[in-house]
N, C-alpha and C positions, 0 to 999 in steps of 0.2 A: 386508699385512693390509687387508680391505675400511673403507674408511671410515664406518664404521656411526657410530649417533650413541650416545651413552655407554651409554643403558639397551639397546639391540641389543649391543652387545659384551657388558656384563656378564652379559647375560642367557644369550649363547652360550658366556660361559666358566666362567658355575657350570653349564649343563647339560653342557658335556665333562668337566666335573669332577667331575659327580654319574655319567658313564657311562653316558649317554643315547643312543639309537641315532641315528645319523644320519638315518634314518627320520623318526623322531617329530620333529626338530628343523627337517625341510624343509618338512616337514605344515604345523608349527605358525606357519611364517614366512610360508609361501601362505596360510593363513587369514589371515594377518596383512596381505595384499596385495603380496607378492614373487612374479612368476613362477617355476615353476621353474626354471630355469636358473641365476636367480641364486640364490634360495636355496640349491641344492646346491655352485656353487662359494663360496659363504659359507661353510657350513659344512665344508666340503672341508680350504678354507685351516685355519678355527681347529682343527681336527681335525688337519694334515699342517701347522703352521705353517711346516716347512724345505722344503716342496716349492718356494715360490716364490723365483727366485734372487737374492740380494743386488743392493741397487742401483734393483731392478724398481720401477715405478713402481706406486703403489697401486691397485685397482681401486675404483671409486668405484662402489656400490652403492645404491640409493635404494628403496624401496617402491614398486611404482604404484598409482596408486588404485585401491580397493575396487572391483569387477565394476561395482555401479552401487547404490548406496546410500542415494537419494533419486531420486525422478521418475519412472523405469521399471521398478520390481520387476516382475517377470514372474509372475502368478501361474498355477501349475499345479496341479495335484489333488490336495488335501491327504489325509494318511493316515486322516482320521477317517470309518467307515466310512457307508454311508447310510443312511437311515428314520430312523424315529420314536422308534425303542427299539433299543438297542445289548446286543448280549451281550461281559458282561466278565468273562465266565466264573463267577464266583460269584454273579453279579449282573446283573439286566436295568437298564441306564441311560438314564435318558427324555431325550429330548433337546428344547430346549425354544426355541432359537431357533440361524439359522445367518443367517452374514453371510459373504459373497465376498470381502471387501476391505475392511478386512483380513479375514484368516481366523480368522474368531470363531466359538465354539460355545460355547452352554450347557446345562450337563446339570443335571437335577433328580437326586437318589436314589442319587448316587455314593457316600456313606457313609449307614450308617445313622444314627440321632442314639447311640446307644449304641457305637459306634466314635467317631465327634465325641466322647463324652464320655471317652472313653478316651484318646483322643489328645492333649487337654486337662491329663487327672488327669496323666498322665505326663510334662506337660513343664510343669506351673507350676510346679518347684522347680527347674529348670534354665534360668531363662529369662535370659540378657542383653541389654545393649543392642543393638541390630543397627547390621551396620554395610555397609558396599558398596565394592565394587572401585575403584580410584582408578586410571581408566583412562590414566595415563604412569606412574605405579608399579606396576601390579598389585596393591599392597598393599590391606589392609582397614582402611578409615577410617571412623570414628564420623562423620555428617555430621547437620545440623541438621535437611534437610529428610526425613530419614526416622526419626521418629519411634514407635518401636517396638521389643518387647523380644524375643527369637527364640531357638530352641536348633533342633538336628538329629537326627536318626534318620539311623543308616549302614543304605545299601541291605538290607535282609532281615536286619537285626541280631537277628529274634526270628521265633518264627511268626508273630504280630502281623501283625509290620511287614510279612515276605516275604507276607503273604497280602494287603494292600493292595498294594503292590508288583504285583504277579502281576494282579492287577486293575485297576490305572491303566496299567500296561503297556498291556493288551492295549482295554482302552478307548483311549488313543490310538495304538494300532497301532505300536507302535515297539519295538523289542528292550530289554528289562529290563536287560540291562545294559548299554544306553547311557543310562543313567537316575542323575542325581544322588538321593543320600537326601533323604529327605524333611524341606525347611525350614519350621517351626512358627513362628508371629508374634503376637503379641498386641498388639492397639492400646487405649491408654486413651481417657479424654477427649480429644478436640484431636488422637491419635496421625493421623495421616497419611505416605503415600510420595509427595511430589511426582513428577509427570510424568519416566520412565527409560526405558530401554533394556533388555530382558533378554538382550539377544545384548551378546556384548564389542566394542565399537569395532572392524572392520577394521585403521583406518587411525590406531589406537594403540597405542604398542611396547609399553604395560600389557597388552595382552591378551593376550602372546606366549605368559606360563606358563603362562597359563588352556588356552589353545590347544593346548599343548602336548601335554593331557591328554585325548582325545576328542572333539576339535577343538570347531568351533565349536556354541555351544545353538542347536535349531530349532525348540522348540516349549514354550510353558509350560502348565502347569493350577494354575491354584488353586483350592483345594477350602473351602469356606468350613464353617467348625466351629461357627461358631455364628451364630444371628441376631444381627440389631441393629436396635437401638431407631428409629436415625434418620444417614443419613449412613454415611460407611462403605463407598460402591460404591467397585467398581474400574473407573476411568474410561480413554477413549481418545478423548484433547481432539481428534486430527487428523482421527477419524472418526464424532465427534458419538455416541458411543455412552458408555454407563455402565450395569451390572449390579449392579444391587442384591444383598449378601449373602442367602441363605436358609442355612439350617442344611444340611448333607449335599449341597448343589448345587457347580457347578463351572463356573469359566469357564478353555475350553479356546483360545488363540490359537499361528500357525506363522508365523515371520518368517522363514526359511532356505528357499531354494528349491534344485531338482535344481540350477540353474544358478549357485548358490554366493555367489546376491545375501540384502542384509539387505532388509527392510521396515520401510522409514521409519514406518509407517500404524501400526505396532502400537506407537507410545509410548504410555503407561499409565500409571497410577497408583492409590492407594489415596486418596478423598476424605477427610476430615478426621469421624473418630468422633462426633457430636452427641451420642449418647445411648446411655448402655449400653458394651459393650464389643465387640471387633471379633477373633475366633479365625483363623487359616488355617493352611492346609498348601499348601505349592507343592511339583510336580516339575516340573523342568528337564530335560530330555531331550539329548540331546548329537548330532553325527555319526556317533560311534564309541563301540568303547566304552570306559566310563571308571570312572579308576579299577583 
């Protein structure tokens, strides 16, 4: 059996266990930074344990690093379409500033304020602490630096929701169902998301389940649901940029390129609330689809 390190074994033997196509489990390892080759005869063995014969010495199998993860992201033509004003089907979307590098856009007029307030009334009784990936466990941990309360909406769970849906789709030009449901956050006083990553680590065996599932995220939008008083932008300390919330606007960034590299440029975060209170919705976008 390949010498993987404990969380790569457990990981390949609850997904043969759960009945997972060898497909999805090669996919999810080259996201993870295995060439193919080796991820197929990894999975192969734990799949066919008795194929390899007694005695045989083990294949000693390693990750290689991520395409290129820092320094040289390549950037190529992002899906968001051109001009000034964008059709998203129910909606014309103004667009109000664009950056190359990283690849930022902000749109005015993505919700109206009476969907903002809808999206709000529906998720202040469901709201808990949030919490984030803990990239060598996969798991979801309460952490300090992100302070804020959040719940979800499953993709097109209602007309509502499938009619935003359908309309953030195709404003970031990406197939609807490669599309996580949409995550609701509220920040109080002080609430802040210190500086993250919205793509999963490459070159962490946490990311593998994630990956597993319509590979890796390429693109976020956060859609801001309400103003705020003071404080409160979503910041991007490595490219001197920060977007202040408006009511019904959105900032749209893409760290995944055709060539399968992450972008360093787009760490981010949420600045610390001063005054008033801080609403959002984010979509995550995927490879594939998910789900």
């Amino acid at each position: 059996m390949p010498q993987l390190d404990s969380a790569w074994q457990s990981w390949l033997t609850e997904n043969v266990n759960r009945g997972c196509s060898p497909e999805s489990m090669v996919s999810a390892m080259m996201g993870a930074g295995f060439d193919q080759a080796s991820a197929t005869a990894v999975v192969l063995q734990f799949l066919q344990p008795k194929v390899a014969a007694p005695g045989n010495t083990p294949v000693v199998v390693q990750p290689q690093k991520p395409v290129v993860v820092t320094g040289n992201y390549q950037y190529d033509t992002m899906p968001i379409a051109n001009g000034n004003r964008i059709d998203a089907g129910d909606r014309e979307v103004n667009v109000l500033m664009r950056c190359e590098r990283p690849q930022v856009v902000v749109f005015g007029n993505v919700l109206s304020h009476e969907e903002c307030d809808e999206i709000i009334r529906r998720s202040r009784d469901k709201l808990k602490r949030s919490t984030t990936v803990n990239p060598l466990t996969g798991k979801e941990d309460i952490i300090e630096r992100r302070t804020s309360e959040g719940t979800f909406f499953n993709r097109c769970e209602d007309d509502f929701i499938a009619r935003l849906d359908r309309r953030i789709a195709r404003l970031m030009n990406w197939p609807m169902e490669n599309g996580e449901g949409f995550q609701i956050l509220r920040y109080g006083i002080g609430g802040e998301y210190r500086p993250h990553f919205d793509y999963f680590p490459p070159n962490e065996s946490g990311s593998a389940p994630h990956l597993a599932t319509g590979g890796q995220r390429v693109s976020t939008l956060v859609i801001y649901l309400s103003d705020v008083e003071d404080g409160g932008e979503t910041i991007f300390p490595d490219a001197g940029m920060a977007v202040a919330p408006q009511k019904g606007g959105a900032v749209y960034f893409r760290y995944f390129n055709e060539q399968g590299q992450v972008d360093p440029l787009t760490l981010h975060g949420g600045a610390p609330v001063l005054a008033g209170e801080k609403w959002i919705m984010t979509k995550w976008m995927r490879q594939r689809q998910y789900g």
